[in-house]
N, C-alpha and C positions, 0 to 999 in steps of 0.2 A: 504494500500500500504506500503511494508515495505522499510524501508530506508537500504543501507549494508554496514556498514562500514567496507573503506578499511585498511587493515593492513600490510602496507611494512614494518615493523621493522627489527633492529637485535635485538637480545634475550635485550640486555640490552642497554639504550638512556642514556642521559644527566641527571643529579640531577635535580630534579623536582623544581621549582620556587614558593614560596607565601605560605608558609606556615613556620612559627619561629624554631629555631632550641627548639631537644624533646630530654632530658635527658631519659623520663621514658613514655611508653604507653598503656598502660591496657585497651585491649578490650574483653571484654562480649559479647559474641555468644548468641543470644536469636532465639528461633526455632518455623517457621511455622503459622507466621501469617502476614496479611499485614496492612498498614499503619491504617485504618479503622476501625479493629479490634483491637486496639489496643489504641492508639490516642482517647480518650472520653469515654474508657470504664470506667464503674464505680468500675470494680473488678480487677484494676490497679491504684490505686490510688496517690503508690509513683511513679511510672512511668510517669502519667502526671504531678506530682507536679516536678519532677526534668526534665520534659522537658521543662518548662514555665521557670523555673526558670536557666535553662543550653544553649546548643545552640541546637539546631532542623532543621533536615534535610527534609523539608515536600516534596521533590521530586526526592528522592533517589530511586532507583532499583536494585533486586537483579539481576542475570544474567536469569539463568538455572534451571533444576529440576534435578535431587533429592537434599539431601543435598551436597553431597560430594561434587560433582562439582563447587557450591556458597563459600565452605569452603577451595578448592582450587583456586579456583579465586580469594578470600580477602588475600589470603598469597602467591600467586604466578602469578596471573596476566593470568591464563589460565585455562582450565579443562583436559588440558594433555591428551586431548582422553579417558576424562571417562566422563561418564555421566548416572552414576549408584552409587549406594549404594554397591555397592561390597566390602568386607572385601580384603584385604591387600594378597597378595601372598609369604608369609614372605618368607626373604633371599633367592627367587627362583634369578639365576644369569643364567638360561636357555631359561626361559619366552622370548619372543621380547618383548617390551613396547610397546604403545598406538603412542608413539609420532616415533617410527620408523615404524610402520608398517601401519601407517595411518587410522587404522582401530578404531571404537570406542566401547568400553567397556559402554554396556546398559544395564539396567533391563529387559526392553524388547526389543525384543526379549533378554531371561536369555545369561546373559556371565560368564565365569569365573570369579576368584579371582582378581585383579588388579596387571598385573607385576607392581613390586618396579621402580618405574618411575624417566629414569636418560636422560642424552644423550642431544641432539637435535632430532627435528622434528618435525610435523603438528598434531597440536590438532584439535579437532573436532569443526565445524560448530553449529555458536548457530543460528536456525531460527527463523525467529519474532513471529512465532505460530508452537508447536511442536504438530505433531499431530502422531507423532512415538512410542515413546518412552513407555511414563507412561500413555498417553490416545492415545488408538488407534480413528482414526479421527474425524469429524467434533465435537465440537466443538473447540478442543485441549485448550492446556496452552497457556499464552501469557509467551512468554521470554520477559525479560524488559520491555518493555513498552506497547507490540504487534507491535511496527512498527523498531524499528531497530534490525538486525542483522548481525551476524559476520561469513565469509566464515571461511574454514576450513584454519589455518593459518602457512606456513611454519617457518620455523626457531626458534622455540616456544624452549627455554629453559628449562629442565626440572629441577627447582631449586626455591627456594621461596625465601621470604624478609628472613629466617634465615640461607640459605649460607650467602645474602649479610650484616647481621650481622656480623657473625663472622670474614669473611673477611676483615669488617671492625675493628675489635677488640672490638666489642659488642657484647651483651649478648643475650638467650630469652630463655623463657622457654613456656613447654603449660602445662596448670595447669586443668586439670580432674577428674571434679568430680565423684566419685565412681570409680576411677579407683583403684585396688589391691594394697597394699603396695609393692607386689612384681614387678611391675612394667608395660610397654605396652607390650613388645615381645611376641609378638604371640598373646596376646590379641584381641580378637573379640567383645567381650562384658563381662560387668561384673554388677552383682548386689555390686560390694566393696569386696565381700567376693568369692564368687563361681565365675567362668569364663568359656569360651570353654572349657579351659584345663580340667574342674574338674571329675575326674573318680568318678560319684555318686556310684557307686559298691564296690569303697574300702569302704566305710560310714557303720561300721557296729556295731550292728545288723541292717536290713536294716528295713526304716523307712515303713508304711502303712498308706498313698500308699506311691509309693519308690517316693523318687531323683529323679530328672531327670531334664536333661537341658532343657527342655519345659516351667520349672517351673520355672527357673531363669528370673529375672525380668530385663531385661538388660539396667541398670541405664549408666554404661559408653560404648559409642558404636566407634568403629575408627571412622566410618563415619564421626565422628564430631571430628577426632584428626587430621587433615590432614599433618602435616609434617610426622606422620610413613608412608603414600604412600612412600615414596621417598626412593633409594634403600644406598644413603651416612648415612640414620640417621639409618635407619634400620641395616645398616653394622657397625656404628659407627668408620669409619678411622679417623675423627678426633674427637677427646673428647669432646670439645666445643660445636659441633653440632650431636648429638647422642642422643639413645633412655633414656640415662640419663639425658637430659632436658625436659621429659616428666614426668610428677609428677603428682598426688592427689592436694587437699584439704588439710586431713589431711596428719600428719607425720611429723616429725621433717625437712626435704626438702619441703615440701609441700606450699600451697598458703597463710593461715590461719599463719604458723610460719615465711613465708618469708617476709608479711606483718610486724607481729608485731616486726622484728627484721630491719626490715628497709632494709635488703640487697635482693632488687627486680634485675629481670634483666635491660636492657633496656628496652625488648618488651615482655610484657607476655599477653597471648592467654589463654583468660579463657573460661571455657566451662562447664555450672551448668550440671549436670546430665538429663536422658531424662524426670523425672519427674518435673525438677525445672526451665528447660529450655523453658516450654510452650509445648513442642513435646508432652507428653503422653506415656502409655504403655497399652496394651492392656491388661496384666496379673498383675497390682497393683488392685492399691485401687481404689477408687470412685474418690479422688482427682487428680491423675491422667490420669482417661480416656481418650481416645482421644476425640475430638471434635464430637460431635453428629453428625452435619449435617456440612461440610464443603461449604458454597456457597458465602463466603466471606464478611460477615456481620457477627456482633455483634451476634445475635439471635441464630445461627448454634453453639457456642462455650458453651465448659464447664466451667463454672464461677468459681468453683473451682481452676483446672487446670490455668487459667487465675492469678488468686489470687495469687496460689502459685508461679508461677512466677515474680509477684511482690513483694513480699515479700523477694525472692532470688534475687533480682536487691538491694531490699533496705538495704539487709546484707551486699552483695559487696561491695554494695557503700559505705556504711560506716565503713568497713574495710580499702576499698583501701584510704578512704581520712581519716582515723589515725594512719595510718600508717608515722613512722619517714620518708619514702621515699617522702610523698608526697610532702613534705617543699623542697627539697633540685631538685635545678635547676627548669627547666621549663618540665610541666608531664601535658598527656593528657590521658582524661577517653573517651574509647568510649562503648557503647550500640549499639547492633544491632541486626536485626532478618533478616537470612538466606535467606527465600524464602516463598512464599504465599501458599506451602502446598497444592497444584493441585490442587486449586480452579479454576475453566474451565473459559475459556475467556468468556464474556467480562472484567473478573477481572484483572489490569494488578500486575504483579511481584515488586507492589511499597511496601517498610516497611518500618518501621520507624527507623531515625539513630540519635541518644543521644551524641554530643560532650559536654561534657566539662573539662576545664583546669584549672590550678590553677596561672595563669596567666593572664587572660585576664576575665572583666566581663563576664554573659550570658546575655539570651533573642533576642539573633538572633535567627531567624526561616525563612530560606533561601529555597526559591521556586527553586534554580540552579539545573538542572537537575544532579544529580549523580547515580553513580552506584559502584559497587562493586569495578570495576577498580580503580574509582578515591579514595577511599580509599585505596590502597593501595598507590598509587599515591603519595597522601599527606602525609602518614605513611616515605617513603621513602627520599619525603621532609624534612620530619623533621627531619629525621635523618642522613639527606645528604648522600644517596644511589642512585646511579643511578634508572631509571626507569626500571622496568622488565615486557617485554612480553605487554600483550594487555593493562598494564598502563602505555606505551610508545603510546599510539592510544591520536589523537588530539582530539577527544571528550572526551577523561576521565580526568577530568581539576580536578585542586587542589581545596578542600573542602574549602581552603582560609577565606570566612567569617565564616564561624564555628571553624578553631580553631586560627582564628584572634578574634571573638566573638565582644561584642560592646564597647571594649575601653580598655585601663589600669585596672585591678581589683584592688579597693583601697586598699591602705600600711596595711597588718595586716589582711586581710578579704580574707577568701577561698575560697571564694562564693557570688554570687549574694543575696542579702539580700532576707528573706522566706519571699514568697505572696501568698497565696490559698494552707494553709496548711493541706496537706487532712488527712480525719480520714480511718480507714481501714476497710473494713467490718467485721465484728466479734471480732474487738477489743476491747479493753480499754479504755475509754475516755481519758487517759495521754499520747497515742499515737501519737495524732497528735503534742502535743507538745514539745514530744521528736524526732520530725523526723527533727521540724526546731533547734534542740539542734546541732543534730546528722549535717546538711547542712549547 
């Protein structure tokens, strides 16, 4: 029986309650697996050791299916009337949007490109079990939990937590890996190097067998950059909030030099590539395959793939915490994975969510039912932003004990002292002992 919660809002409520004021907050997009699969695996090994050791969300929920729409509901409190992986409709100003025309942008049934998504109007309905979309009927996906879900919702803002940044005279950027040095515009996907745009034909003499965009391995994909949806960053009217806050890794702007220089934004939106992220590729190597048997269990996954996404957690992590930014004010790291990757009901849409701060001890591990809303929710909080769109809904409640965590962190300590410090698979034996160096 599903529950449906009601949604009277206007676009934006009251600054959210219960959560410390946040100078600086780095979250990590991890893709495509749920709580279970993840949580006890043994080919994740800094993953569990910095959830024991950080705060842990064991009853957190993504929304919807596919990506895009989890990726816009963590930064905007909505899915805008998409509910597809669809690539970007750049600078089209003809399109009608999703939220004016009421209509929703699917995979399936196939829809166009996503108009650049601005305005007011009604986003699409998230049902407790979608049995439309990515699985035609019985036994379908569970959205959230399988029992609640969300009519289609008028008055729905078309704008994310980085309008009410900048508005605020804050900062963000979204940091992508494998994206082109040349930048997002127009960008669809990119191996780092080759992208949509690239004419294999100029490439000459031509290679045997030729070029060809078939062969590109599409490491950075929009789907996972969700502020280029939107038609102000896209158009870039103001400088502040434009496709010049979307960055790489590498490069002199990039993630890796803004760390070590200490000048972060307030809110940076990191996203490892689709190999590093857990996601997979169909056209790499053996390490990132996709997942053999998806049925939402340990046993269905590629252990590689798995690996190497722990390893990409434990890079970040120990960048973003030596970095000069981390010492100054109050900064929170978060972890998270998108969506359970249309494993079919009875599996529900739960992942696993990674707070920790440099503030506050860990080893909370908080059973409070959350979802994607209330992270944004609390992001907002902390940064004394009004509420936006459906994390204005009185179920999506502030993460509160996770980034309150269990007390004062003592004078001089970053971290929760290391306990079950893991070794890696196919590592070094000096590993484990540089991971509690490194935490």
């Amino acid at each position: 029986m599903s529950c449906a919660v009601t949604s009277a809002f206007a676009a934006e409520g009251p600054v959210p309650t219960g959560i410390p004021h946040l100078d600086h907050v780095f979250v990590i997009m991890m893709e495509n697996h749920i709580y279970g699969q993840i949580m006890g695996n043994p080919n994740a090994p800094f993953t569990n050791y910095y959830a024991r050791n950080a705060n842990l969300a064991t009853n957190y929920f993504a929304i919807a299916h596919p990506s895009l729409n989890n990726y816009l509901e963590v930064v905007g409190g909505s899915n805008f009337g998409v509910q597809s992986d669809n690539t970007p409709d750049w600078h089209n100003f003809y399109c009608t949007t999703n939220l004016a025309s009421g209509t929703v942008n699917t995979d399936t049934p196939a829809s166009s490109n996503v108009c650049p998504i601005a305005g007011v109007g009604t986003d699409a309905a998230i049902p407790a079990i979608d049995t439309t979309n990515e699985t035609q009927g019985a036994p379908g996906m569970m959205n959230i939990d399988g029992a609640k879900s969300y009519p289609a919702t008028k008055g729905t803002s078309g704008k994310t937590i980085a309008d009410q940044l900048v508005a605020a005279g804050k900062t963000w950027k979204s940091y992508q890996e494998s994206l082109p040095l040349e930048g997002a515009d127009n960008v669809n996907y990119s191996d780092n190097v080759f992208t949509n745009n690239t004419n294999f034909s100029a490439i000459l003499p031509p290679l045997k067998p030729a070029l060809a965009q078939a062969g590109v391995v599409a490491l950075y994909a929009s789907k996972h950059n969700p502020f280029v949806y939107f038609q102000n960053v896209q158009e870039g009217w103001d400088p502040n909030n434009s496709l010049d806050n979307v960055v790489g890794f590498e490069g002199a702007k990039g993630l890796y030099a803004d760390l070590a220089s200490g000048n972060v934004p307030t809110f940076s939106f990191i996203a490892p590539n689709q190999c590093n992220d857990q996601h997979g590729r169909g056209n790499s190597d053996q390490s990132c395959a996709y997942d053999p048997n998806d049925n939402g269990t340990q046993a269905g996954l590629n252990p590689a793939l798995i690996l190497r996404g722990d390893l990409t957690i434990r890079t970040l992590v120990s960048a973003i915490k030596s970095s000069p930014a981390w010492t100054k004010g109050n900064n929170a790291l978060v972890i998270l994975w998108d969506e359970n990757d249309y494993s079919l009901a009875p599996n529900a849409n739960q992942v696993p969510v990674i707070v920790d701060t440099n503030y506050a001890a860990g080893g909370v591990q908080s059973t409070v039912f959350y979802s994607h809303f209330s992270l944004l929710k609390s992001l907002e909080g902390g940064f004394g932003l009004p509420c936006l769109n459906h994390a204005c809904d009185s179920d999506a409640v502030t993460m509160s004990d996770l980034f309150m965590g269990s007390g004062p962190k003592p004078t001089g300590q970053n971290t929760k002292p290391s306990v079950g410090i893991p070794s890696v698979p196919g590592a070094t034996p000096d590993v484990a002992a540089k991971l509690s160096r490194e935490l």
